[in-house]
DRENDO-1510 file (C-alpha; in Angstrom, 1 decimal, always signed):
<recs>
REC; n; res; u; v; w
REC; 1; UNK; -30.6; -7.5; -10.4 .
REC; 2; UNK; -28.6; -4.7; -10.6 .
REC; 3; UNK; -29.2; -1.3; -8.9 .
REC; 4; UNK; -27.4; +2.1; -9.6 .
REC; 5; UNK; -26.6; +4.5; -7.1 .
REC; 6; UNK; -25.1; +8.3; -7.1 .
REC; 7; UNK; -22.3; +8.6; -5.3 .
REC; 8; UNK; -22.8; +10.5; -2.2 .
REC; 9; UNK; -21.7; +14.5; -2.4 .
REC; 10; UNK; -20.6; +13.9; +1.1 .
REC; 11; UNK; -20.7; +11.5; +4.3 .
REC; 12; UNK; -23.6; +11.4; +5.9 .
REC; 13; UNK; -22.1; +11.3; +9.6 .
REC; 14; UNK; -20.5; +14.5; +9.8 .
REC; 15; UNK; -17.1; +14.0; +11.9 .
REC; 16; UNK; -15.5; +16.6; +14.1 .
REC; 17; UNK; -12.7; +17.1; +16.4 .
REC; 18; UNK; -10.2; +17.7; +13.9 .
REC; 19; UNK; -6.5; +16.7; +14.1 .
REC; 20; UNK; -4.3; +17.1; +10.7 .
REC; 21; UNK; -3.5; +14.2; +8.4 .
REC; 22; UNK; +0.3; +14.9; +9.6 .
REC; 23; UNK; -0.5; +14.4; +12.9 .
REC; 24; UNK; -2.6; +11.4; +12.4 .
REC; 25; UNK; +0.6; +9.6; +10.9 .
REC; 26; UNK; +2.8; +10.0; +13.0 .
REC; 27; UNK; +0.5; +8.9; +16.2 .
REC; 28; UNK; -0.8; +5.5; +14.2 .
REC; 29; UNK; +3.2; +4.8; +13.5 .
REC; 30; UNK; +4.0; +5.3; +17.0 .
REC; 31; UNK; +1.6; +2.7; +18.1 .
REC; 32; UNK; +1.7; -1.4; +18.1 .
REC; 33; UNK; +0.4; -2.9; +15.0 .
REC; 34; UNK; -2.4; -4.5; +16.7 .
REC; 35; UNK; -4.2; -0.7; +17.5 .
REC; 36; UNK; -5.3; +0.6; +14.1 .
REC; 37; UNK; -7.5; +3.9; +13.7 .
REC; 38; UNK; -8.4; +5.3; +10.0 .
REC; 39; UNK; -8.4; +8.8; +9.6 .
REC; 40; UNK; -11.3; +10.6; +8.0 .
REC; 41; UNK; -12.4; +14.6; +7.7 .
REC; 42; UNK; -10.4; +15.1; +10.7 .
REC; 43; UNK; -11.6; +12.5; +13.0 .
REC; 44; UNK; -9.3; +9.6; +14.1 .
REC; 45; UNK; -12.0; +6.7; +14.0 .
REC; 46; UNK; -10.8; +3.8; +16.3 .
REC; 47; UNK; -11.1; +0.0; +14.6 .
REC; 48; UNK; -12.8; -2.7; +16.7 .
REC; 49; UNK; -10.9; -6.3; +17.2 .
REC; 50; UNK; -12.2; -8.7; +14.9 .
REC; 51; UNK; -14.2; -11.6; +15.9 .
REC; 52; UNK; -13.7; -14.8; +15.5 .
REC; 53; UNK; -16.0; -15.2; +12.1 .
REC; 54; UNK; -14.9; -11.6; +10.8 .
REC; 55; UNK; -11.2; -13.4; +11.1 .
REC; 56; UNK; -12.2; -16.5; +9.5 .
REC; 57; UNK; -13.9; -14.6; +6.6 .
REC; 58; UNK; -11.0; -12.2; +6.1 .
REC; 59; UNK; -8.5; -15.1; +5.8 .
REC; 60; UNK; -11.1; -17.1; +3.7 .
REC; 61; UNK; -11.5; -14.1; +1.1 .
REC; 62; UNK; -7.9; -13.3; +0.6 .
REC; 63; UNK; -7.5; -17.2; +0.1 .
REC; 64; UNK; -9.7; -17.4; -2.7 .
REC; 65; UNK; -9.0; -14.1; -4.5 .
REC; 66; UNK; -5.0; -15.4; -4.2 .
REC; 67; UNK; -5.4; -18.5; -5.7 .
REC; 68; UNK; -7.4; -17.2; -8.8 .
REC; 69; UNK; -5.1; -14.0; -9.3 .
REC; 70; UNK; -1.6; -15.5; -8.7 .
REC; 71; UNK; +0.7; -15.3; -11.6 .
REC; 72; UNK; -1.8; -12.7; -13.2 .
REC; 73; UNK; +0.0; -9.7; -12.2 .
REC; 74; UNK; -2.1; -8.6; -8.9 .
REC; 75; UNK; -1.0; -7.4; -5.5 .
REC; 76; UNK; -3.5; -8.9; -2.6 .
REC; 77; UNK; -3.0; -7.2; +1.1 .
REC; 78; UNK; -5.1; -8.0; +4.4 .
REC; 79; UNK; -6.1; -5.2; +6.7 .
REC; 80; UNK; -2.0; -3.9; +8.0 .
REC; 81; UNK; -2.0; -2.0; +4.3 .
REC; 82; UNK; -3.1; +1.6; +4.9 .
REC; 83; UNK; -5.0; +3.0; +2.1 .
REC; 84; UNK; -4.9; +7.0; +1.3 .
REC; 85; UNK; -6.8; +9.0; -0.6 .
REC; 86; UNK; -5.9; +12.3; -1.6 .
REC; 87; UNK; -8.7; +13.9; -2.7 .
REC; 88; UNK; -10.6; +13.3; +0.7 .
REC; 89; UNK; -7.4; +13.5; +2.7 .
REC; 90; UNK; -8.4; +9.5; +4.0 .
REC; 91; UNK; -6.5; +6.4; +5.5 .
REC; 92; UNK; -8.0; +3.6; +5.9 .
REC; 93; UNK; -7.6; -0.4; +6.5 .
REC; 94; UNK; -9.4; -2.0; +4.1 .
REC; 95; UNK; -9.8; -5.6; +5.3 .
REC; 96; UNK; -8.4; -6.9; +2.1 .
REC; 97; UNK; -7.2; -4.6; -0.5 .
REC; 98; UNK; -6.4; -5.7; -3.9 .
REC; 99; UNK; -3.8; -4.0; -6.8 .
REC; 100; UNK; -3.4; -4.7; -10.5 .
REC; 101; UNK; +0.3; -4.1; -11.1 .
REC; 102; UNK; +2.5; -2.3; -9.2 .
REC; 103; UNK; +1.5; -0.9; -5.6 .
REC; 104; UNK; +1.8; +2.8; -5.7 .
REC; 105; UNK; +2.7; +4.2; -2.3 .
REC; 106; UNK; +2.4; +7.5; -0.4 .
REC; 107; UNK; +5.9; +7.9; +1.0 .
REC; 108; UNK; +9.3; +6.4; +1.5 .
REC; 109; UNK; +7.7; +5.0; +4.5 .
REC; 110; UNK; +6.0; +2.2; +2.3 .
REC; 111; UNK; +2.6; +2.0; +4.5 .
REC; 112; UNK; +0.2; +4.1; +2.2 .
REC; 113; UNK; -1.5; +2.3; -0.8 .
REC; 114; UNK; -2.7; +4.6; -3.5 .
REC; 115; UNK; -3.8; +2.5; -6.3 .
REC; 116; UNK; -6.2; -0.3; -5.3 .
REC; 117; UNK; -8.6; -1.9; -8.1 .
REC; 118; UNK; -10.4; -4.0; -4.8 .
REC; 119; UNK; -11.3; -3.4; -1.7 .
REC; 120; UNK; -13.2; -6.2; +0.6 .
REC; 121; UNK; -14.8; -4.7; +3.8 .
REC; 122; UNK; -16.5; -7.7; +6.5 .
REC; 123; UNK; -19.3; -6.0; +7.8 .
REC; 124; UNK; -19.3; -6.3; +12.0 .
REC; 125; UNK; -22.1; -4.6; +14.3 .
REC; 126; UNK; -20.0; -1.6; +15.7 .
REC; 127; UNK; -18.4; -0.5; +12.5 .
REC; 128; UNK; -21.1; -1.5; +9.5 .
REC; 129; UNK; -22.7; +1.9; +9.4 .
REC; 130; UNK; -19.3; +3.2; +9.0 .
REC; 131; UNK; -18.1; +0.7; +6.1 .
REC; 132; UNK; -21.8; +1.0; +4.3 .
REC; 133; UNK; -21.7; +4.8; +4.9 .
REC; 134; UNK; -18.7; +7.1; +5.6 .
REC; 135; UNK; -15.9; +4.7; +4.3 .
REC; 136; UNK; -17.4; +4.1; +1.0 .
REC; 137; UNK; -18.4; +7.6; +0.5 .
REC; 138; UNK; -14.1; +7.9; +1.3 .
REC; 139; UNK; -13.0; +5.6; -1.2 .
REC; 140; UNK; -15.1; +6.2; -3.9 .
REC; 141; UNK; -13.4; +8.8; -5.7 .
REC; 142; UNK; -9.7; +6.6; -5.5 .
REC; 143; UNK; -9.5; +6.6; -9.3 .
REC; 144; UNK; -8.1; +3.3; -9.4 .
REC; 145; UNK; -10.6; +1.3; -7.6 .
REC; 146; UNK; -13.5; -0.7; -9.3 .
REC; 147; UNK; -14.9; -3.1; -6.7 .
REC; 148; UNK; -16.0; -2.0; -3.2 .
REC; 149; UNK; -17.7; -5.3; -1.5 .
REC; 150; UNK; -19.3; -5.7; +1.9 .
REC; 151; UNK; -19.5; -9.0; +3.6 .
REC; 152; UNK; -21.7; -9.8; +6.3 .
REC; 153; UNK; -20.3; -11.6; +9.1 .
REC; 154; UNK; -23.4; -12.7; +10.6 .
REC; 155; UNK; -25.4; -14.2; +7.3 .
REC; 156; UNK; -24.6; -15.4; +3.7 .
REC; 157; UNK; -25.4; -11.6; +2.0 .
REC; 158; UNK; -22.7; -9.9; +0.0 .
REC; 159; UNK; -23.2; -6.7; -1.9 .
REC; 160; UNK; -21.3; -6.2; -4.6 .
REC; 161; UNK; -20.6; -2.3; -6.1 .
REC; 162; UNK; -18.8; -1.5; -9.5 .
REC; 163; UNK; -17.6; +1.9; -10.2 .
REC; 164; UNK; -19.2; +2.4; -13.8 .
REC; 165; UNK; -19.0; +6.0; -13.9 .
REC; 166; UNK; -16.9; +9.0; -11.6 .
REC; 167; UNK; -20.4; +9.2; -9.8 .
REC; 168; UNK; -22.1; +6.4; -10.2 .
REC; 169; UNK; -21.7; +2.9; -8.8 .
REC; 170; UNK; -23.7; -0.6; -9.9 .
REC; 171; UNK; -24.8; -2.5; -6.7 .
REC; 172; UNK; -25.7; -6.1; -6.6 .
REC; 173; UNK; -26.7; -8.7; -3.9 .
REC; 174; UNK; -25.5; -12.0; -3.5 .
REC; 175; UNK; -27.0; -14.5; -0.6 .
REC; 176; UNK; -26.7; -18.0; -2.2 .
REC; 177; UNK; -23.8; -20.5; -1.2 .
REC; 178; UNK; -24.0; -21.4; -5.0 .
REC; 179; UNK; -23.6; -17.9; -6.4 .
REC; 180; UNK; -20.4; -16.5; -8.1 .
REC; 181; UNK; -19.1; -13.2; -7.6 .
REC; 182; UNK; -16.7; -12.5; -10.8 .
REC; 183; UNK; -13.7; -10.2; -9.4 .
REC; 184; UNK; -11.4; -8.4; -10.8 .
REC; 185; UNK; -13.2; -8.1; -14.7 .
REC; 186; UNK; -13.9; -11.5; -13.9 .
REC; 187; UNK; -9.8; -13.0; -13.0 .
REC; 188; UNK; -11.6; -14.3; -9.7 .
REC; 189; UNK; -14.3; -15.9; -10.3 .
REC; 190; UNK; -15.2; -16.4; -6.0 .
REC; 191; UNK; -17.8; -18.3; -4.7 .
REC; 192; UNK; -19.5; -17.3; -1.7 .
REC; 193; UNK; -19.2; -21.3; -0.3 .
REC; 194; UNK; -15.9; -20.3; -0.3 .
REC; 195; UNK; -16.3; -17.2; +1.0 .
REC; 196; UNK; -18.2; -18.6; +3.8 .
REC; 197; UNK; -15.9; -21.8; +4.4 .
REC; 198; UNK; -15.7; -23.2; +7.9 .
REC; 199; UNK; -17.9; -20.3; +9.5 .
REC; 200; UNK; -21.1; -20.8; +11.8 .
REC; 201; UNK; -23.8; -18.6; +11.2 .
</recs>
């Protein structure tokens, strides 16, 4: 069953300590590629290392939206693709990001996605009231995204939001091995079996 929700006015965390976007950039390309922090209303938020079954569901959801979009004109990126958003002045590193056509990018630097349709988020305990909350609140107004899904790394649950209107967003709930989630207007038609391949819960 599907549930409609308004899209928040604003986060419900509010975040201090404020640093400019500028200066955010040019500290997260200074640093390895293995230290990631997204950027939002100010506040440098730090990412946590992925676990072993937020690893294997990463890898296990970019396989299966690949295989059904290849040749179809899409653009599928894991979590080293920085996504911006303008109007909220956001980065963040969507654990797989998905674009139909061309990737549209920030600068000449090439590390700032503007257009995705997709964006996958694996849900982990220190950062799932942050990619429930605060990040989708972020990415909601990207004009070009559609589908924000959350996937639990700790139980067969998905939930499923579809941008229907500017403010308002269809949610639906997906727990069944045997259920379908059609992506992308229905190009990837993924199965949470496959979703779920090879992890231990």
């Amino acid at each position: 069953m599907a549930l409609l929700i308004e899209t928040p006015v604003s986060a419900s965390h509010a975040l201090v300590d404020f640093i400019s976007a500028e200066e955010y950039l040019l500290r997260e390309r200074s640093l390895p590629k293995a230290e990631k922090h997204e950027y939002l209303n100010g506040k440098i938020i730090k990412m946590g290392r992925s676990g072993k079954n937020h690893s294997l569901i990463t890898g296990n959801v970019i396989g299966e939206v690949y295989r059904f979009v290849k040749g179809k004109g899409y653009q599928a990126y894991v979590i080293n693709m920085r996504v911006h958003n303008p109007l909220t002045n956001s980065y963040c590193y969507p654990d797989v990001t998905v674009v139909k056509g061309q990737s549209l990018l920030k600068d000449k630097e090439f590390d700032n996605l503007l257009n995705p349709v997709l964006i996958v988020e694996v849900l982990s305990k220190s950062t799932e009231a942050y990619d429930r909350e605060d990040k989708f609140a972020a990415c909601q107004s990207i004009l070009s995204l559609q589908e924000y899904i959350l996937v639990s790394g700790e139980e067969v649950r998905v939930e499923y939001f579809r941008k229907r209107t500017a403010s308002q967003w269809e949610k639906q709930l997906f727990t069944q091995p045997t259920e379908t989630l059609s992506l992308l207007n229905g190009d990837a038609p993924v199965t949470l079996s496959g979703v779920y391949q090879g992890v231990n819960l």
